[in-house]
C-alpha positions as CSV (number, residue, x, y, z in Angstrom):
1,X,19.9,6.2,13.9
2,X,18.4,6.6,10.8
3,X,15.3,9.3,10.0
4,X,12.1,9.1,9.4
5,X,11.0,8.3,6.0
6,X,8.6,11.1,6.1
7,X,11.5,13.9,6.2
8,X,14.4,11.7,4.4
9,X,15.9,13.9,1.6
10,X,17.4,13.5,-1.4
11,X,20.9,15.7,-2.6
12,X,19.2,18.3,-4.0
13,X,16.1,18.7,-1.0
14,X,12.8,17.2,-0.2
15,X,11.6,13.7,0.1
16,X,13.0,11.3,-2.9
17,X,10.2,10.9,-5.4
18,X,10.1,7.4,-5.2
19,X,9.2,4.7,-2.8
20,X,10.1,0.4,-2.9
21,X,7.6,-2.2,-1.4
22,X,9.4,-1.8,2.0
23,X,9.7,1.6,2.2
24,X,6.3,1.7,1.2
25,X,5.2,-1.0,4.3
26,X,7.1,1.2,6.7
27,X,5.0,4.4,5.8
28,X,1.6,2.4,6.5
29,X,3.0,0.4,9.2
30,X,2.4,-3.1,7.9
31,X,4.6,-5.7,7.2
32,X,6.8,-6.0,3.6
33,X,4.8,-8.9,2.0
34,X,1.4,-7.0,2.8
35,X,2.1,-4.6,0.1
36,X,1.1,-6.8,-2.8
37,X,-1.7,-7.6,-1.6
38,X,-2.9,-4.0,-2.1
39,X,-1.8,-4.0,-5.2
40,X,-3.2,-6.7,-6.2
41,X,-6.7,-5.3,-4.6
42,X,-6.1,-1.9,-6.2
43,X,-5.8,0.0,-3.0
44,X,-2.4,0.5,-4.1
45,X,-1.0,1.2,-7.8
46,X,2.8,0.4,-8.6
47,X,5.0,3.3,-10.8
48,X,4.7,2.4,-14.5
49,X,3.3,-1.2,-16.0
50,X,6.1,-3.5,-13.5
51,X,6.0,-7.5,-14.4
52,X,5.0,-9.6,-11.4
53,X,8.5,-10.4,-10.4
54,X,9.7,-6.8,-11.1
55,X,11.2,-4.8,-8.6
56,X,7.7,-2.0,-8.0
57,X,8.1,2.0,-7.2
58,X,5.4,4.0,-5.9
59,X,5.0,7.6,-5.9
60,X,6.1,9.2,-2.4
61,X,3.4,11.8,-2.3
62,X,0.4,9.7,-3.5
63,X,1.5,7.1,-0.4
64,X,2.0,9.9,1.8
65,X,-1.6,11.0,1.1
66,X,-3.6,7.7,1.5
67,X,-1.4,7.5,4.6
68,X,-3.2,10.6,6.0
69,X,-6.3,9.2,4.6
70,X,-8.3,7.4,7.6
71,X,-10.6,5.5,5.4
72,X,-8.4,4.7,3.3
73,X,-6.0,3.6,6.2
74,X,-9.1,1.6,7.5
75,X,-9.8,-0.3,4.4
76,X,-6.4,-0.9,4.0
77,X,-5.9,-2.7,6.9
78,X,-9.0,-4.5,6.8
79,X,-7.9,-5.6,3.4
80,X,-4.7,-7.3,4.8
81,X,-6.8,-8.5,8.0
82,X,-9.0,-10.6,5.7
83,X,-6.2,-11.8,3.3
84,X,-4.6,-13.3,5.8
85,X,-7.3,-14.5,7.7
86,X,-9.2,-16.2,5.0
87,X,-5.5,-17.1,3.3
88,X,-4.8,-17.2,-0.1
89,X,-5.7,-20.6,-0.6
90,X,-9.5,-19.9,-0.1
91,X,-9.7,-17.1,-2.5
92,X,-8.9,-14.2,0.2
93,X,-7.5,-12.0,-2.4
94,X,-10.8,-11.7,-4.2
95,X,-13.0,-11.6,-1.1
96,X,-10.7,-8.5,-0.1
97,X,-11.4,-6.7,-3.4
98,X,-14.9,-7.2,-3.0
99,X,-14.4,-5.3,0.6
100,X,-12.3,-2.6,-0.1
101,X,-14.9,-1.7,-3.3
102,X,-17.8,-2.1,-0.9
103,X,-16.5,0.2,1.4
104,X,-15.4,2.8,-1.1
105,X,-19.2,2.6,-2.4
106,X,-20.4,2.8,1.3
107,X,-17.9,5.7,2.2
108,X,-19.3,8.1,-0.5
């Protein structure tokens, strides 16, 4: 059985530094292809300046902490919920942007 992201270690102890997209989707409990989208809505930020086809690494401890982060959790979430539901198509990315910045503003 393999173990839990949260206390997998590296050789030399402690978590590894660095996370992929579906490491990353485990953590927050969404699917793989949800990540990008909060990227792409900045709820997220990618290791480095990664091209769009690049393979992306996020920082362990900064996902950890959004992960223990309710509101953040929350706009996450909602983010995905209304990227899907208003699909890409229809400009769902943008609308999403608009929400998560919204609710930053309102959660201040």
């Amino acid at each position: 059985m393999k173990a839990d992201l949260a206390t997998e270690t590296v050789p030399g102890g402690g978590p590894a530094a660095c996370l992929k997209v579906e490491e990353v989707a485990r953590l927050i409990g969404c699917a793989r292809h949800a990540v990008p989208v909060l990227v792409r809505s900045g709820l997220l930020q990618p290791l480095g300046n990664p091209r769009a086809n690049a393979t992306k690494y996020f920082q362990t401890e900064a996902v950890m902490q959004r992960c223990r982060d309710g509101v953040w959790l929350s706009q996450a979430i909602e983010t995905i919920r209304l990227h899907w539901g208003a699909g890409a198509s229809s400009g769902g990315v943008i609308a999403n942007q608009s929400v998560a910045s919204s609710s930053v503003t309102n959660s201040r």
